[in-house]
Backbone atoms as SQL, in Angstrom:
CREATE TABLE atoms (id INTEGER PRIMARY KEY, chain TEXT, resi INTEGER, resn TEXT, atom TEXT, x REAL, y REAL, z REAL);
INSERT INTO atoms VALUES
  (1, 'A', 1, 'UNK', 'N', 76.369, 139.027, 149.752),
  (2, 'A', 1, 'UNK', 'CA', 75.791, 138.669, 148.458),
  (3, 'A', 1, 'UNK', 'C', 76.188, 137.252, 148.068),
  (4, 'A', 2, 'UNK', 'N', 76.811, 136.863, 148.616),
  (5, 'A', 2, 'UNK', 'CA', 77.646, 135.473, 148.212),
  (6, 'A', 2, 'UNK', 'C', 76.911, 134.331, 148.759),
  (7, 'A', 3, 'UNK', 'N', 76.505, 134.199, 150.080),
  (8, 'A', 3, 'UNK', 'CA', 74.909, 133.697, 150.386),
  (9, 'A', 3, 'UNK', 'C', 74.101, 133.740, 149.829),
  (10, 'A', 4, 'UNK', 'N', 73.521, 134.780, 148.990),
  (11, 'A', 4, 'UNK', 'CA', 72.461, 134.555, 147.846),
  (12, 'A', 4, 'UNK', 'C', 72.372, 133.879, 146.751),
  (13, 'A', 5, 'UNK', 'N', 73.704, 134.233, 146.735),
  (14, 'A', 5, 'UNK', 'CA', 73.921, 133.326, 145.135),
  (15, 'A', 5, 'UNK', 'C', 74.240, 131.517, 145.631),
  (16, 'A', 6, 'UNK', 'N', 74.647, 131.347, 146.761),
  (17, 'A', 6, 'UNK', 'CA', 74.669, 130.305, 146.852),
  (18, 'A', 6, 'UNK', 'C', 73.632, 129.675, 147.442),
  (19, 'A', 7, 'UNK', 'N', 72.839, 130.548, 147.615),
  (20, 'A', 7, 'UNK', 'CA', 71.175, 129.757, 148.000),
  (21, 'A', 7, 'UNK', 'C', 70.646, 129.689, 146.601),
  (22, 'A', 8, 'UNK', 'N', 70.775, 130.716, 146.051),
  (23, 'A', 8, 'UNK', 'CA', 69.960, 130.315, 144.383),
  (24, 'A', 8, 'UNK', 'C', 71.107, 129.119, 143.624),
  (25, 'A', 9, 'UNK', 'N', 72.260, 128.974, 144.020),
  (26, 'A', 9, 'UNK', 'CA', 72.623, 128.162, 143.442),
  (27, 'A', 9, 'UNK', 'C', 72.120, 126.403, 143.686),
  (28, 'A', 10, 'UNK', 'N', 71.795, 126.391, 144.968),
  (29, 'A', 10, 'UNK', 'CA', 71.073, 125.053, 145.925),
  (30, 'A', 10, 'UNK', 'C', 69.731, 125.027, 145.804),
  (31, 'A', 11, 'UNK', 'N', 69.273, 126.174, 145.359),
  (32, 'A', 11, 'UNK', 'CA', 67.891, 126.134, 144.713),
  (33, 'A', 11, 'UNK', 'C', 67.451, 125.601, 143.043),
  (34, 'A', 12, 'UNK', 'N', 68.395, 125.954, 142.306),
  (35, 'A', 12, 'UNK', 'CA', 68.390, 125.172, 140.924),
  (36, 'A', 12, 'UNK', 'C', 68.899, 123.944, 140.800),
  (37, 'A', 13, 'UNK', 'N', 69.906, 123.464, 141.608),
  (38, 'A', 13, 'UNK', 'CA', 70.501, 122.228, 141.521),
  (39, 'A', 13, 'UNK', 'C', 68.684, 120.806, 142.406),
  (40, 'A', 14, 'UNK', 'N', 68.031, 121.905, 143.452),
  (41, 'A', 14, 'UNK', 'CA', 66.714, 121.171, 143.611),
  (42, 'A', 14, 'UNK', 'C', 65.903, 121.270, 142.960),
  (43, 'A', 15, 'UNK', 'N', 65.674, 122.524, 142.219),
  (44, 'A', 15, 'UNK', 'CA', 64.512, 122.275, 141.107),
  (45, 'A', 15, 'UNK', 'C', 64.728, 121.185, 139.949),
  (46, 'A', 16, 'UNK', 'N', 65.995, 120.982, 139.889),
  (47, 'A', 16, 'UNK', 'CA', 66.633, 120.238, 138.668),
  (48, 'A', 16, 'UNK', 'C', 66.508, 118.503, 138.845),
  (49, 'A', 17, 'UNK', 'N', 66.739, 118.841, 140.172),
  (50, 'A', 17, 'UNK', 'CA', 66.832, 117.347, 140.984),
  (51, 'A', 17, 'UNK', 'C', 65.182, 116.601, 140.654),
  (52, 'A', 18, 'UNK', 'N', 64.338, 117.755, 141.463),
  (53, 'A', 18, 'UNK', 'CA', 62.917, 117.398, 141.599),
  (54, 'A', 18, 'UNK', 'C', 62.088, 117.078, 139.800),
  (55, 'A', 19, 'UNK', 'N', 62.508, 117.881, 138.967),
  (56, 'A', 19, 'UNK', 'CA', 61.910, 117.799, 137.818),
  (57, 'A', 19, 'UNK', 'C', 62.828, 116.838, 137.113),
  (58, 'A', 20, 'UNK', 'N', 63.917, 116.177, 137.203),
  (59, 'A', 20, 'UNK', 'CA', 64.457, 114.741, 136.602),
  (60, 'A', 20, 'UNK', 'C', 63.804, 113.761, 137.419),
  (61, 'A', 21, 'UNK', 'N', 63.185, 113.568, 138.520),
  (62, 'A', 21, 'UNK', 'CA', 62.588, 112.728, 139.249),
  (63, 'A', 21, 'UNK', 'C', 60.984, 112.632, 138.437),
  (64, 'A', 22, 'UNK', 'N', 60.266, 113.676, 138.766),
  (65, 'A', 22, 'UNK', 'CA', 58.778, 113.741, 138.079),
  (66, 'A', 22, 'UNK', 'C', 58.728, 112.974, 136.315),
  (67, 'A', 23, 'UNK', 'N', 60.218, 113.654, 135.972),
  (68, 'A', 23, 'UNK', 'CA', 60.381, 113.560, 134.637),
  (69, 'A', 23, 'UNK', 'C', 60.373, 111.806, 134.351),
  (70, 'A', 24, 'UNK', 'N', 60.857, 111.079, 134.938),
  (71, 'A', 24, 'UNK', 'CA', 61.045, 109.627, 134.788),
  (72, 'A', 24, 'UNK', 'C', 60.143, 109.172, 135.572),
  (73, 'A', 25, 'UNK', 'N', 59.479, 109.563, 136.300),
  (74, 'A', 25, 'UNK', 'CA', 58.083, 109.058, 136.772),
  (75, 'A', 25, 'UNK', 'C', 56.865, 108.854, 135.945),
  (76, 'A', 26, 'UNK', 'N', 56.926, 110.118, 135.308),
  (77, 'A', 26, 'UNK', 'CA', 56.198, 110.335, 134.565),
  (78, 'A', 26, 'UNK', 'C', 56.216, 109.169, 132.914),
  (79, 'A', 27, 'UNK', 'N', 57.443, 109.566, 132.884),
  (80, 'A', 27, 'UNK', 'CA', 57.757, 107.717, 131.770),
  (81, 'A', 27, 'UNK', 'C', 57.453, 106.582, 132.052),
  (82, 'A', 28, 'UNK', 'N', 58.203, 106.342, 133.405),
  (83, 'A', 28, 'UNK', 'CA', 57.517, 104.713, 133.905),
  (84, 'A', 28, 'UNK', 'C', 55.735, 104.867, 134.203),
  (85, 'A', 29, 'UNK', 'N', 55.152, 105.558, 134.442),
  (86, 'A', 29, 'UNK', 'CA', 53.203, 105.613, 133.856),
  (87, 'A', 29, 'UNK', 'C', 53.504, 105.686, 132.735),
  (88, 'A', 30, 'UNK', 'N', 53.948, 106.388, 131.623),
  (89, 'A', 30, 'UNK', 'CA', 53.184, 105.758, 130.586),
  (90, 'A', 30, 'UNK', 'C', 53.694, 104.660, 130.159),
  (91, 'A', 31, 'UNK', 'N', 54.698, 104.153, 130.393),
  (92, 'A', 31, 'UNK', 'CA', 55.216, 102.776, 129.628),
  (93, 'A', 31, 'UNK', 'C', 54.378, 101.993, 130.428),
  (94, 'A', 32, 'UNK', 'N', 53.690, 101.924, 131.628),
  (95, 'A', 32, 'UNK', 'CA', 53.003, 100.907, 132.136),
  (96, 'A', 32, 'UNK', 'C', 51.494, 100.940, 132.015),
  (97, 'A', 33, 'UNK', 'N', 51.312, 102.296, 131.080),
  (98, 'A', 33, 'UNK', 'CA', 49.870, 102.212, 130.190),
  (99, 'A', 33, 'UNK', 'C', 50.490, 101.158, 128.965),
  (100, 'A', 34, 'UNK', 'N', 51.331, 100.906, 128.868),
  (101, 'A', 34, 'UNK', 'CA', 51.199, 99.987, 127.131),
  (102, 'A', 34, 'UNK', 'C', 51.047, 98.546, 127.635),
  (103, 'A', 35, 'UNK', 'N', 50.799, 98.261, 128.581),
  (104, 'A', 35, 'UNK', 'CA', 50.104, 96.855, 129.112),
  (105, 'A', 35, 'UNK', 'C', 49.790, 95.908, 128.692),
  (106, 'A', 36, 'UNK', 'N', 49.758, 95.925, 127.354),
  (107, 'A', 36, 'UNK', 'CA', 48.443, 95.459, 126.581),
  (108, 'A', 36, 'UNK', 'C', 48.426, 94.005, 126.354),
  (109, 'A', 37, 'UNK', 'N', 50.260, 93.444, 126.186),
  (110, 'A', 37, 'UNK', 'CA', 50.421, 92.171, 126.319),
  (111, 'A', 37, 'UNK', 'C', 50.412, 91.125, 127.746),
  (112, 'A', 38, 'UNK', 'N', 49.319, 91.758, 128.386),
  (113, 'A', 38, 'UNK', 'CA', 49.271, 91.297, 129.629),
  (114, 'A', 38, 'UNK', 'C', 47.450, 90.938, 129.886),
  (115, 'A', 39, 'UNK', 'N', 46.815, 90.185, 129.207),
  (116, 'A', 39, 'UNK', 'CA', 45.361, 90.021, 128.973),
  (117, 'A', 39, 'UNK', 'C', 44.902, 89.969, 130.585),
  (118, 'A', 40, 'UNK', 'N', 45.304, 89.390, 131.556),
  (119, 'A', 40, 'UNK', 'CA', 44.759, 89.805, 132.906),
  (120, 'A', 40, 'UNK', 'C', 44.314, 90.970, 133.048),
  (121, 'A', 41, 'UNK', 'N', 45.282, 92.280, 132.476),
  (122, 'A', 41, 'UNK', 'CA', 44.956, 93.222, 133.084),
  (123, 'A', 41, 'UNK', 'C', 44.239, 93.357, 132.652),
  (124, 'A', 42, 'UNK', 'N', 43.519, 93.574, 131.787),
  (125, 'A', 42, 'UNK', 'CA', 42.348, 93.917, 130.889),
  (126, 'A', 42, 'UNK', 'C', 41.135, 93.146, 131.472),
  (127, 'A', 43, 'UNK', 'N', 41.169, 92.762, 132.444),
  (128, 'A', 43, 'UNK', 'CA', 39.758, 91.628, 132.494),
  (129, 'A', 43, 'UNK', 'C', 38.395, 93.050, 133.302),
  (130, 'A', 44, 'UNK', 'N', 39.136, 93.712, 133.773),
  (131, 'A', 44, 'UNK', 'CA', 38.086, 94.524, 134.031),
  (132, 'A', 44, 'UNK', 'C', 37.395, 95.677, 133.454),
  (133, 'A', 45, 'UNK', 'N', 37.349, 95.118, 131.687),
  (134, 'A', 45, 'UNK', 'CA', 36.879, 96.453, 130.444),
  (135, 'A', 45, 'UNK', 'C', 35.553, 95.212, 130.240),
  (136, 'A', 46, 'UNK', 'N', 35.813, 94.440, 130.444),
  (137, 'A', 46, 'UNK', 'CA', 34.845, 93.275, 129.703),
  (138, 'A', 46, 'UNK', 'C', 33.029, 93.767, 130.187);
């Protein structure tokens, strides 16, 4: 039983891992939607 628990224990420490990764990914897109002071980027709405 002690194998189990230490596979579920290596299993939350990766889910934890993987969803703080997505989690700050997910921030740096939107902070690089606020663009806006960057008029280049915008040249292709015109």
């Amino acid at each position: 039983m002690e194998f189990f628990t230490q596979a579920v224990n290596v299993l939350k420490i990766l889910v934890t891992a993987v969803g703080a990764g997505l989690g700050a990914w997910g921030v740096i897109n939107l902070m690089e939607g606020y663009g806006s002071d960057n008029p280049g980027a915008n040249a292709h709405v015109r």
